[in-house]
C-alpha positions as CSV (number, residue, x, y, z in Angstrom):
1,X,82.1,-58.8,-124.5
2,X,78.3,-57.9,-123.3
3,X,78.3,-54.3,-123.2
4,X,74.6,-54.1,-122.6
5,X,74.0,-52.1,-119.5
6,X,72.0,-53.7,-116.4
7,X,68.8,-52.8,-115.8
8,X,68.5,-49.7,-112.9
9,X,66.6,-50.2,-110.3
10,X,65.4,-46.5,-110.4
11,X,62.9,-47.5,-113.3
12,X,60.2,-45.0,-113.8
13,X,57.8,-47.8,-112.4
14,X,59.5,-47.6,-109.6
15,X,59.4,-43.9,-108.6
16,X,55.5,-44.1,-109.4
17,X,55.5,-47.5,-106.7
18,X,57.3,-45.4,-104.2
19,X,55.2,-41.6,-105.1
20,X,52.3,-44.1,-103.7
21,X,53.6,-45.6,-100.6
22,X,54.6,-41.7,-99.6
23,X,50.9,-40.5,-100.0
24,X,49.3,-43.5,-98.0
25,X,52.2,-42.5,-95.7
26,X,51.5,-39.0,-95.1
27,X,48.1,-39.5,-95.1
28,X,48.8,-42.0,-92.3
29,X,50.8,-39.9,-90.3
30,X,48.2,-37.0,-90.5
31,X,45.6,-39.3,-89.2
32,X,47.4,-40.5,-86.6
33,X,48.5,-37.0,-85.7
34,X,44.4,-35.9,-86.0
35,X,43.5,-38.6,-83.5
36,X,46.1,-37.0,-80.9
37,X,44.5,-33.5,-81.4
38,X,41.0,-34.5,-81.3
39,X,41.7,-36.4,-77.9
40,X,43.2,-33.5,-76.8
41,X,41.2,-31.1,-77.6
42,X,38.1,-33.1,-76.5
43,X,38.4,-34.2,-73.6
44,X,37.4,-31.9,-71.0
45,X,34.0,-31.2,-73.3
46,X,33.6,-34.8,-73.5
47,X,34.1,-35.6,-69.6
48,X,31.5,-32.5,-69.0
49,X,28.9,-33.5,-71.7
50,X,29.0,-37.9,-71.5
51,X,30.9,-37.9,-68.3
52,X,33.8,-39.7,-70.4
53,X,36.6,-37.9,-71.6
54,X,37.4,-40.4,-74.6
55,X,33.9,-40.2,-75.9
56,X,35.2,-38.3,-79.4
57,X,38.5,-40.4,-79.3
58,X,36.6,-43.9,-79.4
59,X,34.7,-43.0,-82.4
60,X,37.7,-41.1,-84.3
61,X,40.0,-44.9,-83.7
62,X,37.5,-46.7,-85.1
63,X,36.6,-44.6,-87.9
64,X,40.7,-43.7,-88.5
65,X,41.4,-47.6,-88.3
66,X,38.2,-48.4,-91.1
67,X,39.2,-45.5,-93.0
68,X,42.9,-46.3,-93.8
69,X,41.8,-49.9,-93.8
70,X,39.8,-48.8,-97.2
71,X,42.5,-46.1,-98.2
72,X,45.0,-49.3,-98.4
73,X,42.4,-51.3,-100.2
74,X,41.2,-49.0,-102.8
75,X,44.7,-48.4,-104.0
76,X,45.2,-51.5,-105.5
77,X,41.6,-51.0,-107.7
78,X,42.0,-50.8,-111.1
79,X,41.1,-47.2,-112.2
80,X,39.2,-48.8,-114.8
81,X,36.3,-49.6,-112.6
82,X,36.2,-45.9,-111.4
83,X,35.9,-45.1,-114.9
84,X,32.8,-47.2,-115.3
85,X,31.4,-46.0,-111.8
86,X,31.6,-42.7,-111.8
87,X,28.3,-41.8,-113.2
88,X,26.3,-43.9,-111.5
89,X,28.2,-42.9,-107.8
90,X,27.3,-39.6,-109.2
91,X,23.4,-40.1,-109.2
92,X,23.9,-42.2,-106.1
93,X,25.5,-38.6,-104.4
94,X,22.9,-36.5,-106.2
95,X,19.9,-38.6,-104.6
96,X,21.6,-38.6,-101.0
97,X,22.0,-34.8,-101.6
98,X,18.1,-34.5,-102.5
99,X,17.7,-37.0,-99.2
100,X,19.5,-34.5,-97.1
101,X,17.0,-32.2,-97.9
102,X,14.1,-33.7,-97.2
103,X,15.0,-36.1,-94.3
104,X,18.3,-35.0,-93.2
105,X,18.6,-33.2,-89.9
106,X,21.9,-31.2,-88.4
107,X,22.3,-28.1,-86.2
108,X,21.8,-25.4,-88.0
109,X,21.4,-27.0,-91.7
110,X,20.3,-30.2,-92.7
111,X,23.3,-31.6,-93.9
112,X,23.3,-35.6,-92.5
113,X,21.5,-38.3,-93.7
114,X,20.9,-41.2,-90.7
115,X,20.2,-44.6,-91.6
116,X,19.3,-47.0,-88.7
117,X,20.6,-50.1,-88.3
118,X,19.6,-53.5,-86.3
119,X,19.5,-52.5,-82.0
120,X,22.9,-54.1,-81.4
121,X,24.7,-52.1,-83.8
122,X,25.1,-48.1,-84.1
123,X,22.8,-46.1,-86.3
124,X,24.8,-44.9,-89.3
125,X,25.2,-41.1,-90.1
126,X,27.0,-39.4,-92.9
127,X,27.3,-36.1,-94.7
128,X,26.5,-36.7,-98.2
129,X,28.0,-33.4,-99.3
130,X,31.6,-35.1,-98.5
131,X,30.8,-38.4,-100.9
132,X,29.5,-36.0,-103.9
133,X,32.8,-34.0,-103.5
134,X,35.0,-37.2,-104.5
135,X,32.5,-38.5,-107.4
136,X,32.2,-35.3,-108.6
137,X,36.3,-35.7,-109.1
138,X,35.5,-39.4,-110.7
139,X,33.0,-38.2,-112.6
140,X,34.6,-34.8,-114.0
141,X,37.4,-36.5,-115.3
142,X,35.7,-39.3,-117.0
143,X,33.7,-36.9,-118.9
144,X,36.4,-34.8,-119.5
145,X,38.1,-37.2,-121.1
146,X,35.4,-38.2,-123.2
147,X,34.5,-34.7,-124.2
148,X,37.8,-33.7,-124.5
149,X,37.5,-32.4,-128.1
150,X,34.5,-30.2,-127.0
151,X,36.3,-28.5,-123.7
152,X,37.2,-25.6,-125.4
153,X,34.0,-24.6,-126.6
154,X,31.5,-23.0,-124.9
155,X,27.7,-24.4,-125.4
156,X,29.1,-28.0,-126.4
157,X,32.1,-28.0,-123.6
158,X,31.4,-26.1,-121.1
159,X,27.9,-25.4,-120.8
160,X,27.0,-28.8,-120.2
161,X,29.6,-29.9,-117.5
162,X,28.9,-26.3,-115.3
163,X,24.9,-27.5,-115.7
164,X,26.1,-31.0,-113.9
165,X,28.2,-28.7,-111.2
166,X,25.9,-25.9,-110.4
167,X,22.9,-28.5,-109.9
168,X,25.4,-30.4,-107.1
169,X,26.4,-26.9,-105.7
170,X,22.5,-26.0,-105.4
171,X,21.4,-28.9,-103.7
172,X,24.6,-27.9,-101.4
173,X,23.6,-24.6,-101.4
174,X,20.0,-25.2,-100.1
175,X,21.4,-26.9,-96.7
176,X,22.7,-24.2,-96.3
177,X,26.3,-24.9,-96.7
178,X,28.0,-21.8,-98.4
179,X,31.5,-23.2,-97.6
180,X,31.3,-26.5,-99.4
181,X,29.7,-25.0,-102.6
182,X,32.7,-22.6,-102.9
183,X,35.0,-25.8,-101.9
184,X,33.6,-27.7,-104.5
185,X,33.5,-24.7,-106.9
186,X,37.0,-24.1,-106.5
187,X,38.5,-28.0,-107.3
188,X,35.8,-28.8,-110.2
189,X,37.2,-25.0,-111.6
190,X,40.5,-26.2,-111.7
191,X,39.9,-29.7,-113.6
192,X,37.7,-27.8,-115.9
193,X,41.0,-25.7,-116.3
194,X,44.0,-28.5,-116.5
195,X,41.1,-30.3,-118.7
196,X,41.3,-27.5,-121.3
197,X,38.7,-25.3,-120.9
198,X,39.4,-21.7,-121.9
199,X,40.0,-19.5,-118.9
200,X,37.7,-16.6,-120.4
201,X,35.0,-18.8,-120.3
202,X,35.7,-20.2,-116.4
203,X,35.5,-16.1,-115.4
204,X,32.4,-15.9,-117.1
205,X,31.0,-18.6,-115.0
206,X,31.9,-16.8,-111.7
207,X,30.6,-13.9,-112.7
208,X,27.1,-15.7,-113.5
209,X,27.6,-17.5,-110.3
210,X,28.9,-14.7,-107.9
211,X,25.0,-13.2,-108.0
212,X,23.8,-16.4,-106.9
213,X,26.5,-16.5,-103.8
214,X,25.6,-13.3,-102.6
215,X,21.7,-13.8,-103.1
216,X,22.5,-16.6,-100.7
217,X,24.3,-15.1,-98.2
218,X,22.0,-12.2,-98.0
219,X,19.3,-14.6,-96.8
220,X,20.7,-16.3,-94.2
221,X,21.6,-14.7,-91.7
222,X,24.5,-16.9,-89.6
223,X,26.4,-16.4,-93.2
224,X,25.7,-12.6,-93.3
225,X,26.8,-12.6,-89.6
226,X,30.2,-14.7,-90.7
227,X,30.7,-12.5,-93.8
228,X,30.4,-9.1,-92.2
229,X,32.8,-10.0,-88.9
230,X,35.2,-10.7,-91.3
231,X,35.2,-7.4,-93.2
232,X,33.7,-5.1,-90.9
233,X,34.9,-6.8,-87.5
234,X,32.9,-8.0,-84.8
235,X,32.8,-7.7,-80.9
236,X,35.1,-10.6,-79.7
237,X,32.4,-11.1,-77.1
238,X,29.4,-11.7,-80.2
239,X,29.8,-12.9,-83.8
240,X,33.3,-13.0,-83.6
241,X,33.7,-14.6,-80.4
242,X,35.1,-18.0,-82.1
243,X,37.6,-16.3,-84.2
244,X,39.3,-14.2,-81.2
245,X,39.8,-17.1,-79.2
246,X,41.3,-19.0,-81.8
247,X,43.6,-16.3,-82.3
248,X,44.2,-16.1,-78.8
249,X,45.2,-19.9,-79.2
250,X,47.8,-19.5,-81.9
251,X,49.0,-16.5,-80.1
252,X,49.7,-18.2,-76.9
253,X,51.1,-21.0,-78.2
254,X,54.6,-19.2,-78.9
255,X,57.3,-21.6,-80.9
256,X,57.0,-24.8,-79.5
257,X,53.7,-24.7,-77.2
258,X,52.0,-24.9,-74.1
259,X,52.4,-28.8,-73.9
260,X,50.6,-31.2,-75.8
261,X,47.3,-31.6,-73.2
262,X,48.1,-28.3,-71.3
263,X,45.7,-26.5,-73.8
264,X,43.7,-23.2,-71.9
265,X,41.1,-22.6,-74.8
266,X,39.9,-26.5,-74.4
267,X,38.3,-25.2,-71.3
268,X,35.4,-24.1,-73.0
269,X,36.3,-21.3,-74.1
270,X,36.9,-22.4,-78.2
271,X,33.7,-23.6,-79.7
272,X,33.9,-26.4,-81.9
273,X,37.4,-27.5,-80.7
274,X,37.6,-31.0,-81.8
275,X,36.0,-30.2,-85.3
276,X,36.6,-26.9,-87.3
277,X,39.4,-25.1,-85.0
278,X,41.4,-28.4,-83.9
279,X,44.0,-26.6,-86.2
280,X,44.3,-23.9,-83.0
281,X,44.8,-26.1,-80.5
282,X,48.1,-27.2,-82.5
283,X,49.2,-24.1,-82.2
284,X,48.3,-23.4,-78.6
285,X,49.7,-27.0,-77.9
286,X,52.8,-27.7,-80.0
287,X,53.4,-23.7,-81.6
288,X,54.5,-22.7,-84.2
289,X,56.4,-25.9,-84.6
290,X,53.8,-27.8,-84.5
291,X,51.9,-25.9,-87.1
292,X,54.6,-25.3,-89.7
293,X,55.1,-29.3,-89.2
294,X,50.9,-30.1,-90.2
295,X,51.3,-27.4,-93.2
296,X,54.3,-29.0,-94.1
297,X,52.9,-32.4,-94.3
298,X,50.0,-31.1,-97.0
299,X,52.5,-29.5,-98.9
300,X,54.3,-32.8,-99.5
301,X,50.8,-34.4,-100.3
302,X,50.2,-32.0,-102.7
303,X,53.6,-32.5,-103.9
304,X,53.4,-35.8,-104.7
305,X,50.0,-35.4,-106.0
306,X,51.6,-33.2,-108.7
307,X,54.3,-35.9,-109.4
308,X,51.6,-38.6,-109.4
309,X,49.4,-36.7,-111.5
310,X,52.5,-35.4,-114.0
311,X,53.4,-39.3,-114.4
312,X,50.2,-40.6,-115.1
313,X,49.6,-43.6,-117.4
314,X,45.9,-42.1,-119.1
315,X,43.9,-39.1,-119.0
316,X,41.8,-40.1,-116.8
317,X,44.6,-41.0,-114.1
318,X,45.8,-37.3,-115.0
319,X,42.6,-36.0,-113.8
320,X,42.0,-37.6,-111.0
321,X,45.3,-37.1,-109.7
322,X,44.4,-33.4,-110.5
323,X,41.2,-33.3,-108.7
324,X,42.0,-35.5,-105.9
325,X,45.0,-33.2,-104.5
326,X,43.0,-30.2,-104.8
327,X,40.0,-31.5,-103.3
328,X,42.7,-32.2,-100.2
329,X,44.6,-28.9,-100.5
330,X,41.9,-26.6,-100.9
331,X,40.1,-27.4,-97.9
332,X,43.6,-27.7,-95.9
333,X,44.0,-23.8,-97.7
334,X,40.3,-22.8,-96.6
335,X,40.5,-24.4,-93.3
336,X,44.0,-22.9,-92.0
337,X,43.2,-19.9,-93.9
338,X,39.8,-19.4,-91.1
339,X,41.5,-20.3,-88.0
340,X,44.6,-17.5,-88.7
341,X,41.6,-15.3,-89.6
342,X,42.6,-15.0,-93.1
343,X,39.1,-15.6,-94.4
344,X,35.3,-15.9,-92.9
345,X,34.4,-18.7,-91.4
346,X,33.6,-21.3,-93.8
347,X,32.7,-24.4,-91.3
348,X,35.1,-27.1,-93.6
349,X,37.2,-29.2,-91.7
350,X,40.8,-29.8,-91.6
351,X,41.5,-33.1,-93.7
352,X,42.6,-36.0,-91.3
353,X,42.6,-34.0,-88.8
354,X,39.4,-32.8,-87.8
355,X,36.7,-34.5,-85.7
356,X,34.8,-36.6,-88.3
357,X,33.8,-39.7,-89.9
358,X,32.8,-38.5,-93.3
359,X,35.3,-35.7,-94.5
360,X,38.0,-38.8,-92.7
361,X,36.1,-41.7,-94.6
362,X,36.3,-39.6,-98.2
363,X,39.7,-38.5,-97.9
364,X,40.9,-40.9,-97.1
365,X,39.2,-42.9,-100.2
366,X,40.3,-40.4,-102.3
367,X,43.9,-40.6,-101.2
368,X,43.5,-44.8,-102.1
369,X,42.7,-43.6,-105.4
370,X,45.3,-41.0,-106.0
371,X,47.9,-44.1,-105.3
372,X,46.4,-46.1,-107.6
373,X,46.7,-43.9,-110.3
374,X,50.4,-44.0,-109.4
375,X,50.7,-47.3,-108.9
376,X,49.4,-47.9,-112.7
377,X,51.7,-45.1,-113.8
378,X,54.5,-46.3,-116.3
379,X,56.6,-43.5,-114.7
380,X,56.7,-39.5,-116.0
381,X,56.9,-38.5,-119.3
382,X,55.8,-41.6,-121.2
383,X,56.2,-41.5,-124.9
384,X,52.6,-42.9,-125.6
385,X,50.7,-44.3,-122.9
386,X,46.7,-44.9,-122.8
387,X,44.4,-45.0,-125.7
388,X,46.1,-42.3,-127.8
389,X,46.7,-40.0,-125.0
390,X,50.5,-38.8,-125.8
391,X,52.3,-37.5,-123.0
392,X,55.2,-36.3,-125.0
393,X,56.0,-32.0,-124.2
394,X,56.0,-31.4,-128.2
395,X,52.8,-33.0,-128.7
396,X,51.1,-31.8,-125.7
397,X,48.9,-28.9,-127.5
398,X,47.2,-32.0,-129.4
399,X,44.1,-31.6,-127.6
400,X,42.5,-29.6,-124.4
401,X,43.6,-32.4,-122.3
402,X,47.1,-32.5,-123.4
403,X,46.7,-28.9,-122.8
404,X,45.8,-29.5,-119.5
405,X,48.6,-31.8,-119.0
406,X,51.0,-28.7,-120.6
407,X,49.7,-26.3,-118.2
408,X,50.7,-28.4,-115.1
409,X,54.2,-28.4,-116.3
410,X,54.4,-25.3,-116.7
């Protein structure tokens, strides 16, 4: 009699094949659910402005529809080749970011690089800070991986990797754009953490950089301005015009809403509706509901970020699952956490949501990515998988790494 036992169709390769299909399919849904809000939102400032009230909503389709279209196709690249890339993509950001500076143009900071094309098609403009935020990722846990058996120490681990960040966070820096250095502060902190670098030495690097932040916000003064109606409090009528009504958005919104397109604030009262506070016109729109449903969807993405990231096949998989879903979540965190008036307004937008080709593009990029390193997972808690990377809970002090990998279990 054969007594051995069928083969399940749960297999661990399986649970990795379906943790990807559920990140391309929030992601999905979140861009979807951004193109509604940023129609909405729009389209009495667009009618006013262009005389066309689907001005924004044109360009968000066709930039939603390329950028899952790329999210879809970069999942199925080997994470090999990122591995190989990720230095050169980092020069390749770190030259747009010294660009930006020179040639760049935007509002209030020069943070857009425009390169024009033939006179039938469209110039092309894009924010460099958002590509260097997702190669930085590539490029941190490559190097990590390689340097793994330095991490813990200070002049031959860490020193060298916070030289790389804090030369990208001062070309950021001297846009201005204060709430993208912190952004990118916060994720490469935590892969320098999961990667095994000693938490003493992360505080002593804020407390070296903290100087610098405040140095910078002294001398400019929309960031002072920003800073100081936060703490101090501001007439709702001046500096903290933009944060009242977007209060007074979530506010009215009650439980389930005004009505999706029945928004008051679009009226132009709510500067910068389509973009940084689109998250307020859910609220004013769908309530409470409609808010606790976006949150919701992050939290899952985060979730099974975790999961991806806790069944990875290599360390360098690990890491970029890592610093993909915080690159995501913190600037879901930040962004929420400015429109409830949590925090000072950092200008980030809301991922997939917002108004945007280049936060939209990256994201989504990185979210291709982040399924590919589940896709190429052998399922969680292999015994030995990778080039002596060995995922196994009593071995996982081995090295920094490992460490890292420890600490996410925990």
């Amino acid at each position: 009699m054969n007594t051995t036992s069928p083969a399940v169709s749960s297999s661990p390769s399986a649970a990795s094949q379906g943790d990807a299909r559920q990140v391309l399919l929030i992601a999905s849904i979140l861009v979807g659910f951004g193109v509604v809000m940023v129609y909405s939102s729009s389209s009495v400032y667009a009618d006013g402005r262009f005389g066309d009230s689907g001005f924004f909503l044109g360009r968000q389709i066709a930039r939603a529809v390329c950028g899952v279209v790329v999210m879809f196709a970069l999942s199925r690249v080997p994470l090999e080749f990122w591995q190989r890339v990720a230095l050169p993509l980092l020069i390749v950001g770190v030259t747009f970011l010294v660009l930006v500076l020179a040639i760049g143009h935007g509002r209030s900071a020069s943070r857009w690089l425009t390169f024009p094309m033939p006179s039938f098609l469209p110039s092309i403009s894009f924010q460099p800070s958002e590509f260097v935020r997702l190669v930085l990722v590539l490029y941190l846990a490559d190097v990590l991986v390689r340097k793994e058996r330095d991490i813990g120490h200070w002049w031959n681990g860490v020193v060298p990797r916070i030289i790389i960040i804090a030369g990208v966070q001062l070309l950021i820096l001297l846009q201005p754009d204060l709430g993208t250095c912190l952004a990118v502060s916060i994720i490469a902190g935590a892969m320098l953490w999961v990667g095994g670098a000693r938490t003493a030495h992360l505080l002593a690097t804020v407390g070296l950089a903290a100087p610098i932040v405040a140095v910078s916000v002294y001398n400019n003064g929309y960031q002072m301005k920003r800073v100081m109606s936060f703490f101090v409090g501001a007439d709702s009528q001046q500096a903290g015009y933009q944060m009242s009504q977007s209060l007074t958005a979530l506010g009215s919104g009650g439980f389930f809403g005004v009505g999706l397109g029945s928004s008051v604030q679009k009226h132009f009262f709510l500067p910068e509706a389509h973009t940084d506070f689109v998250f307020a016109f859910v609220g004013e729109e769908l309530g409470l509901a409609g808010c606790l449903s976006i949150i919701g969807l992050f939290v899952a993405l985060a979730i099974y970020g975790y999961r991806i990231a806790r069944g990875a096949a290599t360390p360098f998989g690990f890491l970029v699952a890592v610093g993909v879903t915080f690159m995501i979540s913190v600037y879901a965190v930040l962004n929420v956490g400015v429109v409830t008036g949590m925090m000072p307004t950092t200008g980030l937008p809301l991922p997939f949501i917002s108004y945007g080709g280049s936060s939209l593009l990256w994201n989504l990029c990185g979210v291709g990515i982040l399924a590919a390193v589940a896709r190429q997972s052998t399922g969680s808690l292999p015994p030995r998988v990778g080039a002596g990377f060995v995922a196994d809970r009593t071995l996982a002090h081995a090295t920094p790494i490992r460490a890292g990998w420890r600490r996410l279990q925990s």
